[in-house]
PLY file of the C-alpha trace (Angstrom):
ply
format ascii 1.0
element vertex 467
property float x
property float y
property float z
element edge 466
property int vertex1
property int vertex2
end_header
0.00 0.00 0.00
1.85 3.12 -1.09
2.41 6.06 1.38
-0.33 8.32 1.19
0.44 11.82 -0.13
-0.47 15.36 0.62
0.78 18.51 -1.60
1.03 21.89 0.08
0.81 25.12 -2.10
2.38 28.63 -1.29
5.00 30.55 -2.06
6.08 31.69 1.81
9.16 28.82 2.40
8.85 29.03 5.94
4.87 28.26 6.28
6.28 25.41 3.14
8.66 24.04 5.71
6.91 24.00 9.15
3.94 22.28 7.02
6.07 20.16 5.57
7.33 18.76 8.72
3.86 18.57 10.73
3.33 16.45 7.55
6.16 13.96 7.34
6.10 13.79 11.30
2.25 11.96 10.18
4.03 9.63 7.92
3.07 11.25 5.03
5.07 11.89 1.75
5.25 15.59 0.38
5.39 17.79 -2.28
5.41 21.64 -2.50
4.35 24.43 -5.12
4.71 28.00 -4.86
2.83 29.23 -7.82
-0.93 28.13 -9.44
1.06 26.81 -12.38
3.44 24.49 -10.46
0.28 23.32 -8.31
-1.26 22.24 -11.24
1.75 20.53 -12.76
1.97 18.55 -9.42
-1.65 17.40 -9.21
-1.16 15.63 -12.54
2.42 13.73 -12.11
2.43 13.81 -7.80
-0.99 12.60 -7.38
-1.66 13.74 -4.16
-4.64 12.47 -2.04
-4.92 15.90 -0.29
-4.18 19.66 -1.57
-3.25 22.13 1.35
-3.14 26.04 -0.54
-2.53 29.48 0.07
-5.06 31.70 -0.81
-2.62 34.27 -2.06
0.13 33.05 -4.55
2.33 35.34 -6.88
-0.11 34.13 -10.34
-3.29 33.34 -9.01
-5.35 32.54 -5.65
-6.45 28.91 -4.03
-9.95 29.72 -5.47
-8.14 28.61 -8.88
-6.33 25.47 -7.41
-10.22 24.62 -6.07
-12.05 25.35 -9.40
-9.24 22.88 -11.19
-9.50 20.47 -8.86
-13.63 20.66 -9.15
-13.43 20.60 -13.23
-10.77 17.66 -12.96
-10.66 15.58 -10.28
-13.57 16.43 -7.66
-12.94 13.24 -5.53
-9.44 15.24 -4.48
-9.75 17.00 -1.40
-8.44 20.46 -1.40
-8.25 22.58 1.86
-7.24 26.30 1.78
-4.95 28.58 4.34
-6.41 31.56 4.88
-5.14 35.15 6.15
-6.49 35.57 10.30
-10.50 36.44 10.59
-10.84 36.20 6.50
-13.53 34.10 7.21
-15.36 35.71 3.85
-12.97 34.08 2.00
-13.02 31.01 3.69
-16.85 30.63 3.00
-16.17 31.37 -0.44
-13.64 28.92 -0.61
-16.30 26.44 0.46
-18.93 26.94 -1.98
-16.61 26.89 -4.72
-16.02 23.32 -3.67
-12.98 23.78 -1.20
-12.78 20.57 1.87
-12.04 22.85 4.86
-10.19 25.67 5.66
-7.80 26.16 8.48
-6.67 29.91 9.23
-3.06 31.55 9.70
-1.21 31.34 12.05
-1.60 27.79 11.56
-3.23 25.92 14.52
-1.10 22.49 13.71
-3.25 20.61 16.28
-6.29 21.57 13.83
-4.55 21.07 10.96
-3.67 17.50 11.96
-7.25 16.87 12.71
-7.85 18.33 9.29
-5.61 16.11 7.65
-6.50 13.08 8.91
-10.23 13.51 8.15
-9.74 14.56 4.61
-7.30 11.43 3.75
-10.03 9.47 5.53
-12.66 11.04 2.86
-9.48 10.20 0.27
-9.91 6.18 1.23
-13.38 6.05 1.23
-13.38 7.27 -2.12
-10.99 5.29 -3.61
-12.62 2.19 -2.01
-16.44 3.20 -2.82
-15.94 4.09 -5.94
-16.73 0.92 -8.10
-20.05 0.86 -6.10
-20.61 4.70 -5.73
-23.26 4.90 -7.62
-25.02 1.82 -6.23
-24.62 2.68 -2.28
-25.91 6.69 -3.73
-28.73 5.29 -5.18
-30.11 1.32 -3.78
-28.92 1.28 -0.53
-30.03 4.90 0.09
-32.75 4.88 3.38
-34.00 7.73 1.36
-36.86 6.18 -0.32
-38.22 7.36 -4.25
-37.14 7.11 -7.50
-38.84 10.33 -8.65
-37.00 12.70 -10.45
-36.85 15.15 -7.26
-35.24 12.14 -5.13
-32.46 11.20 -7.20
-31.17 14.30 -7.41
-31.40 14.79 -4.15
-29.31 11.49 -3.60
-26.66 12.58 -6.20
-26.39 15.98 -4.34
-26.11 14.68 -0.76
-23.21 12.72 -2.10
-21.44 15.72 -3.26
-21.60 17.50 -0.64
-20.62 14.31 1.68
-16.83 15.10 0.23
-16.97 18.68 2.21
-16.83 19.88 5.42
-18.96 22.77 4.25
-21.59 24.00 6.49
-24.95 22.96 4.67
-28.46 24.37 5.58
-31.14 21.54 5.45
-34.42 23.53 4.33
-37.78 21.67 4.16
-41.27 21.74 5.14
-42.07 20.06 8.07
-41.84 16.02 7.56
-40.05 16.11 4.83
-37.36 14.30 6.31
-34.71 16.46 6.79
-32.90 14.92 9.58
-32.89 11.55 7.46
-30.68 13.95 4.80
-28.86 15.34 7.78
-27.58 11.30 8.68
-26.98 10.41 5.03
-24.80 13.68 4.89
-22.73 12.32 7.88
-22.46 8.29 7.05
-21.54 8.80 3.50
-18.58 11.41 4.90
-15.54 11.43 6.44
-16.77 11.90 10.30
-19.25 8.21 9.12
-17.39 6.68 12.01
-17.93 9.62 14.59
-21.17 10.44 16.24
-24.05 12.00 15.00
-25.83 14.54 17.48
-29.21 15.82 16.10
-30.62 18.53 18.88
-33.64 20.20 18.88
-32.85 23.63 19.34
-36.09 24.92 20.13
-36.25 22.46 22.56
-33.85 23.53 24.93
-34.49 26.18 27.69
-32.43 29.68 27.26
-30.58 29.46 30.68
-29.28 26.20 29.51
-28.04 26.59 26.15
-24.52 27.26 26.90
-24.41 24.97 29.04
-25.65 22.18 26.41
-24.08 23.51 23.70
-20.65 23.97 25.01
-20.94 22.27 28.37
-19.76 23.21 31.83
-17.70 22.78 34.51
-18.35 21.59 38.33
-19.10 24.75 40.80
-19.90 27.19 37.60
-23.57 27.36 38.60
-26.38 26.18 41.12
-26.73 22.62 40.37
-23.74 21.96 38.54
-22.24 19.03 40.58
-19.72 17.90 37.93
-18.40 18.53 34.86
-19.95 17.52 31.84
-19.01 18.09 28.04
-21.48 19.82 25.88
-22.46 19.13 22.20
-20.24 20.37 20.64
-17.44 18.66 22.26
-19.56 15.06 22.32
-19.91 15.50 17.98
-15.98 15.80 18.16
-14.91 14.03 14.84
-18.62 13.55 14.00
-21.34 15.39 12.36
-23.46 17.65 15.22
-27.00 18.49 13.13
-28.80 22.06 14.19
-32.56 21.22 13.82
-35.06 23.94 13.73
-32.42 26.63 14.37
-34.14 29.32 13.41
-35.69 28.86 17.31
-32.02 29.80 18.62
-32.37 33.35 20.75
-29.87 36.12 19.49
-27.81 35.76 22.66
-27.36 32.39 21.87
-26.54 32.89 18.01
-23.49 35.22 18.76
-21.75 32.35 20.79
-22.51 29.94 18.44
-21.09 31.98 15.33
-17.73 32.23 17.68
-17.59 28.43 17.95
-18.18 27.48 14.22
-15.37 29.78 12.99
-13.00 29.65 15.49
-13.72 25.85 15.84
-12.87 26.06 19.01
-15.46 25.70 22.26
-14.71 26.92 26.40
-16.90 25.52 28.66
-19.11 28.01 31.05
-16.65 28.28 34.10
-13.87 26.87 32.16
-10.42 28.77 31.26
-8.94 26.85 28.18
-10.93 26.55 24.94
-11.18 23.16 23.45
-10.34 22.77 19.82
-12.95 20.43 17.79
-13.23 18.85 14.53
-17.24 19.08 14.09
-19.01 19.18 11.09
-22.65 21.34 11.52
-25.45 20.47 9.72
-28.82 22.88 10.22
-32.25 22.70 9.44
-35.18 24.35 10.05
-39.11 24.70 8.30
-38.94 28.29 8.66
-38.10 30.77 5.91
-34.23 31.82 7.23
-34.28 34.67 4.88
-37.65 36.18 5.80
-36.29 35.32 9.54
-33.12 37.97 9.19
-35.05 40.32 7.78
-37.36 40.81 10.44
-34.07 40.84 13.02
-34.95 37.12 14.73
-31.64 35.76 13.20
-28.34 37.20 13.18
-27.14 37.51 8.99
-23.22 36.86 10.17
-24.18 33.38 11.49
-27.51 33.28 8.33
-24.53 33.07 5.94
-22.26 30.86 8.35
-24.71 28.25 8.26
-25.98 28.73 4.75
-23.07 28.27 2.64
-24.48 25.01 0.72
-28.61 25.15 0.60
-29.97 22.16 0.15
-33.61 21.77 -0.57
-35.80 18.61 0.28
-38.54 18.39 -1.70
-41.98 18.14 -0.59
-44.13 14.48 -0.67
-46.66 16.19 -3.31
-44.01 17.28 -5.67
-42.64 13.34 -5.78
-45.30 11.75 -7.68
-45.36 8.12 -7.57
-42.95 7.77 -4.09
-46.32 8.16 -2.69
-47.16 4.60 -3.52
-43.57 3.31 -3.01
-43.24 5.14 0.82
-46.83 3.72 1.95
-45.79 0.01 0.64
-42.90 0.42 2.74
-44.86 2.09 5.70
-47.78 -0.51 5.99
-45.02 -3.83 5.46
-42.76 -1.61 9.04
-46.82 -1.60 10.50
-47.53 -5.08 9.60
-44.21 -6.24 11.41
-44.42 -3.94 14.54
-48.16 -5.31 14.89
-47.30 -9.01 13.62
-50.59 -8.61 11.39
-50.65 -9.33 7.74
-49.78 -6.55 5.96
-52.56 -4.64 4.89
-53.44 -3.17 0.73
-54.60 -0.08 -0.62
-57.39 -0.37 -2.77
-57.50 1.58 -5.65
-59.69 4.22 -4.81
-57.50 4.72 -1.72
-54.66 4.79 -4.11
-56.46 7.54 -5.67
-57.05 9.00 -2.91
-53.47 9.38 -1.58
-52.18 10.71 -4.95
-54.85 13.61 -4.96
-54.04 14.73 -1.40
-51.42 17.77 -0.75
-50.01 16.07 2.14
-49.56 19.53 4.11
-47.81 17.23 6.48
-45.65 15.67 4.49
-44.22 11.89 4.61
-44.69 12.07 8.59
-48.34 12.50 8.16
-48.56 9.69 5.46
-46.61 7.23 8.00
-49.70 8.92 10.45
-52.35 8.27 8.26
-51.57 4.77 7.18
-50.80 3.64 11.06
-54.47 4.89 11.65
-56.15 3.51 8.55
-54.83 0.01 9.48
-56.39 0.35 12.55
-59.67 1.64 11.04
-59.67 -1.10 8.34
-62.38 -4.17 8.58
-59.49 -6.47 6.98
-56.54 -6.32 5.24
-58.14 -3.51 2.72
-57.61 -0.53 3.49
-60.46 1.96 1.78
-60.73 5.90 1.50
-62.94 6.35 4.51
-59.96 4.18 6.63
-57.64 6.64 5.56
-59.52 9.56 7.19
-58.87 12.65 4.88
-60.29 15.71 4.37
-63.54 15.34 3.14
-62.48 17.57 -0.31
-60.17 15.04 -0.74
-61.64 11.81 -0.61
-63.28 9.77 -3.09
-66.81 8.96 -2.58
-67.82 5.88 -3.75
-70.94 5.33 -1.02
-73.51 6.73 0.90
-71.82 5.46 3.90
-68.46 6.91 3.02
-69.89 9.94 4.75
-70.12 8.80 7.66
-67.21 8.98 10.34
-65.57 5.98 11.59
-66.69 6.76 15.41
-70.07 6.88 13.86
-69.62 3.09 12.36
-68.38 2.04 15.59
-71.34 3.62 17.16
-73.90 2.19 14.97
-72.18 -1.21 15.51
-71.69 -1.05 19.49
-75.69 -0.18 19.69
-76.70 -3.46 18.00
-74.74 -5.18 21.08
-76.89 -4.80 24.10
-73.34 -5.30 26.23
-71.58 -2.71 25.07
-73.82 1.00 24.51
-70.57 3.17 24.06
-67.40 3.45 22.80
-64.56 3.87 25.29
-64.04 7.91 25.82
-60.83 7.99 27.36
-57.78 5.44 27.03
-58.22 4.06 30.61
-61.76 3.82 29.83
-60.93 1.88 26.79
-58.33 -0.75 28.04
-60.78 -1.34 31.08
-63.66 -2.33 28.96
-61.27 -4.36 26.48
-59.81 -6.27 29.56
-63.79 -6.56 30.28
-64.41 -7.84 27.04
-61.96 -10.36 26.85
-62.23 -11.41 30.21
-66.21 -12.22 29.91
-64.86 -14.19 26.43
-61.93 -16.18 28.31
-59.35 -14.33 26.32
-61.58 -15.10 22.56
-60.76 -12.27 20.55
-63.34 -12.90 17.69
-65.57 -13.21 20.32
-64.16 -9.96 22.37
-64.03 -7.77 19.11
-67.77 -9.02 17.88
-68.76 -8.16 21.86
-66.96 -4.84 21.92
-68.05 -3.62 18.23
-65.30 -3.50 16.49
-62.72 -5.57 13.75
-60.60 -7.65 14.72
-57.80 -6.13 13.26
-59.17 -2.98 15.46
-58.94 -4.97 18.80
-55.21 -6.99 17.93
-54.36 -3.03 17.44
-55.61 -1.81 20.75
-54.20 -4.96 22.89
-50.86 -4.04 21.45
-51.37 -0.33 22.27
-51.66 -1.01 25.83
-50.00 -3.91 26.20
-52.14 -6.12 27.12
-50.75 -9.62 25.51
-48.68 -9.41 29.20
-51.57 -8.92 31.12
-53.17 -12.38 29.45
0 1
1 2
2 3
3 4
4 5
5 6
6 7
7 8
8 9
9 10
10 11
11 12
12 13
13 14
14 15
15 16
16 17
17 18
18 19
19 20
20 21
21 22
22 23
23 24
24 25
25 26
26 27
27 28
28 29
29 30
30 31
31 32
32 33
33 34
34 35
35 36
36 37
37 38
38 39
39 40
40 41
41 42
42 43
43 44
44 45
45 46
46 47
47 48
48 49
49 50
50 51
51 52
52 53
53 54
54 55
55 56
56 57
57 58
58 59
59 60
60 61
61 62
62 63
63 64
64 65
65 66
66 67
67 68
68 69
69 70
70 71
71 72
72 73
73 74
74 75
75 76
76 77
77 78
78 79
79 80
80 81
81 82
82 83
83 84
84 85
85 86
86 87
87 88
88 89
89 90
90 91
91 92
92 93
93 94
94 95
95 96
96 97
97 98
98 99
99 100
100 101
101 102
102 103
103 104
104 105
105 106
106 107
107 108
108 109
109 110
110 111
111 112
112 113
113 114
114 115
115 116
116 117
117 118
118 119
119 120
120 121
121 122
122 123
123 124
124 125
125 126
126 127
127 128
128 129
129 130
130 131
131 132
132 133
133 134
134 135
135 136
136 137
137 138
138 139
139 140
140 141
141 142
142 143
143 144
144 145
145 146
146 147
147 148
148 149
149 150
150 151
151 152
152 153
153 154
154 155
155 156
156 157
157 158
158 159
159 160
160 161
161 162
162 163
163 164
164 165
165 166
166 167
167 168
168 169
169 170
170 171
171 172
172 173
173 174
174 175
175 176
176 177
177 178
178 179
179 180
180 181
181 182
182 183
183 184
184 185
185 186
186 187
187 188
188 189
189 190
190 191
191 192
192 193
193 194
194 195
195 196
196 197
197 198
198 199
199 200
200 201
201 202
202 203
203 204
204 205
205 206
206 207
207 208
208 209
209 210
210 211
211 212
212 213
213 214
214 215
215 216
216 217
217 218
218 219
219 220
220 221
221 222
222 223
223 224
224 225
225 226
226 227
227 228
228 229
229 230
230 231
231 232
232 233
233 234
234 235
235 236
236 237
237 238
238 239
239 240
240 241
241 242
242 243
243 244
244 245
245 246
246 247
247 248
248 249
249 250
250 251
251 252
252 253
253 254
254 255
255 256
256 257
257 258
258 259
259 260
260 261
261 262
262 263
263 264
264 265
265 266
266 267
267 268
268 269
269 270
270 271
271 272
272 273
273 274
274 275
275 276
276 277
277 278
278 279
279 280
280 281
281 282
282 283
283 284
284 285
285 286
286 287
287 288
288 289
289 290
290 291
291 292
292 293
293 294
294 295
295 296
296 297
297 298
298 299
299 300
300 301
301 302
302 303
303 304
304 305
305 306
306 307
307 308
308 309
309 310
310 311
311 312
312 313
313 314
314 315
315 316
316 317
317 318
318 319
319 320
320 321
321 322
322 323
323 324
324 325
325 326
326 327
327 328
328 329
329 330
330 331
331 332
332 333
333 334
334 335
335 336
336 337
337 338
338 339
339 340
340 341
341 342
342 343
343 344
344 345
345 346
346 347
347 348
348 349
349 350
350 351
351 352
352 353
353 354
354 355
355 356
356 357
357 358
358 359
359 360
360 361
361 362
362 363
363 364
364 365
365 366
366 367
367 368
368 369
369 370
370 371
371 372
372 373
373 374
374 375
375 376
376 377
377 378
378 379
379 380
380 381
381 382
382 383
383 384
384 385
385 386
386 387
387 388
388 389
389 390
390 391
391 392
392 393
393 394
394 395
395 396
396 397
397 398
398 399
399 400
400 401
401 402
402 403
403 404
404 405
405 406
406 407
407 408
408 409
409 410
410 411
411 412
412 413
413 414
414 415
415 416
416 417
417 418
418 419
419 420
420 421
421 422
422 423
423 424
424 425
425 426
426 427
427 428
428 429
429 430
430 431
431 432
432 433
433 434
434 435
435 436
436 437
437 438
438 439
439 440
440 441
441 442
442 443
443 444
444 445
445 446
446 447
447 448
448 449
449 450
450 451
451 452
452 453
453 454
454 455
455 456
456 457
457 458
458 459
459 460
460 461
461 462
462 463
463 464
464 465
465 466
């Protein structure tokens, strides 16, 4: 296995040689350029596996080392130096297709962490890449194969060979945390953690804490220390859902710790570097959301420099079909039922609705419809829509399921009500199957529903460990 091999552009000898040396201390073999021409010269007959380059050089900048390397050979990571808090250029740098950056003076603990990750990403790409396409597109948990949804697959993938901050945006259950993971395990940090935190879920007088974590004594109640977020996605992927929810006091420190990559626990001295990719996501319009002063725009274009959009469930067509087969067979497996069928019209019916909801409320709908369901059919009425968007195909279709299991419970003189409340419920269930020694048929025919509906509610609460 040959020696792996990094190349390190710019045209100051002394950053050359201290480089140089951090390098071959690694056990890695070398090669230098000074100029844009030489750097390209050495790509094609050193063959590095990693580019390290100046963003200043005597006929050109880094930003033309990047765009080569894009054009010729985009599985070759390239990481730029930049000049102290040029952090615009750095961002720039990224969304021309740049790996990482790491800033002068040169923080050689961070640029060994750098290093390391990127020749990681070099491996996995030589080893992937007679089956690239496959493990992009089959293996993907990301289910479709609309239009929308491969391209989606094939840009994940892309941006899977970056460090680049990328900003997840999505209507609500679209799946964007799903993205988020396939962002991380088809990367470099696959083999670190990823941290997905809600960040409207966490109270404002504990956010630093969380985020950055703390240290024994700091505060009331903080009995020892304990490492925040940040530190715990160390060499992993730490995903910022619905950060648009972050207050402004909040956003300032956060902006510190993504560009200095760097975090100091509340009551701590020393800063801790980290080697964290950030992923963020939110439903809300980020734009709109700077505008009216909720979101800082330093950190708005920190965050945001790779959008990616996930598209909705109604602009996917046919995935419809393919994400409720795979939704009722996980249902029909968690319940240890037969799987349950669409019929047509409630085929129909699904490809006519919006879903404002998105492929959560499908997973939703078709959990509750195989409840509903007499048998292993599922029909429109089972599926509960809105009434615009059903098809009618009966009288009865009007009617609401409570008021079928009404009508049915008042032709049993034993049972005049269904259950109100979900102790109510499992009480006259237990009832039910106690007065039919444990006879479901019997239980479900007594209590006025399916059987399907009772082998639903047993597993609800549990009650196979009762029997």
């Amino acid at each position: 296995m040959r020696q792996q091999r990094v190349l390190v552009i710019d045209d100051e000898p002394d950053i050359c040689e201290l480089l140089e040396l951090t390098l071959l201390r690694m056990g890695l073999e070398t090669a230098t350029a000074g100029t844009v021409k030489d750097a390209l010269l050495q790509i094609q007959n050193f063959h590095p596996d990693l580019c390290l380059t100046d963003m200043k050089l005597p006929d050109g900048t880094g930003f033309d080392i990047v765009r080569y390397i894009q054009r010729e050979n985009p599985e070759l990571p390239v990481a730029v130096i930049t000049a102290f808090g040029s952090m615009e250029a750095a961002v720039e740098a990224l969304k021309a297709g740049a790996y990482d950056f790491v800033s002068k003076p040169v923080d050689l603990k961070k640029l060994r962490d750098l290093v390391q990750t990127a020749l990681k990403l070099s491996e996995n790409n030589e080893a992937l890449a007679p089956v690239a396409k496959a493990t992009t597109q089959e293996s993907s948990p990301i289910i479709g194969e609309s239009a929308a949804i491969k391209q989606l697959k094939n840009t994940i993938a892309k941006l899977a060979r970056s460090q680049a901050p990328v900003f997840i945006h999505g209507e609500s259950g679209t799946g964007k945390e799903l993205v988020a993971k396939q962002i991380h395990s088809q990367g470099p940090h696959a083999t670190g953690a990823f941290i997905p935190v809600n960040c409207g879920a966490i109270p404002e007088t504990l956010m630093e804490s969380e985020f950055f974590g703390h240290k024994k004594g700091s505060f009331t109640g903080a009995i020892e220390d304990k490492i925040g977020l940040f530190e715990a996605a160390n060499h992993g992927t730490l995903f910022l859902d619905e950060v648009a929810d972050l207050p402004l006091s909040m956003q300032v420190k956060l902006l510190r710790a993504i560009q200095e990559k760097a975090v100091k626990a509340v009551g701590g001295v020393a800063e801790v570097a980290i080697d964290t990719r950030i992923l963020s996501a939110t439903h809300k319009n980020l734009e709109l959301e700077v505008e009216k002063g909720n979101f800082r725009q330093d950190l708005y274009y920190r965050l945001n420099v790779i959008k990616l959009d996930v598209p909705s469930l109604k602009a996917r067509g046919d995935d419809i079909l393919l994400l409720a087969e795979h939704f009722l067979q996980i249902i029909s497996k968690r319940w240890k039922l037969p799987k349950a069928t669409l019929s047509q019209q409630s085929i129909n019916a699904l490809l006519n609705y919006p879903f404002p909801g998105n492929v959560r409320e499908l997973e939703n709908i078709l959990e509750r419809a195989c409840t509903l369901a007499d048998g292993d059919s599922i029909e429109p009425d089972d599926l509960q829509l809105p009434r615009e968007t059903r098809v009618i195909h009966t009288p009865n279709s009007l009617l609401k399921d409570e008021e079928k299991f009404a009508q049915t419970a008042q032709q049993n003189s034993n049972y005049t009500s269904f259950a109100q409340t979900p102790q109510t419920e499992k009480e006259e269930i237990l009832e039910a199957l106690g007065q039919t020694r444990w006879n479901r048929t019997a239980a479900a025919k007594k209590l006025g529903m399916t059987f399907r509906q009772l082998r639903y509610r047993i597993k609800k609460y549990q009650l196979d460990e009762v029997s």
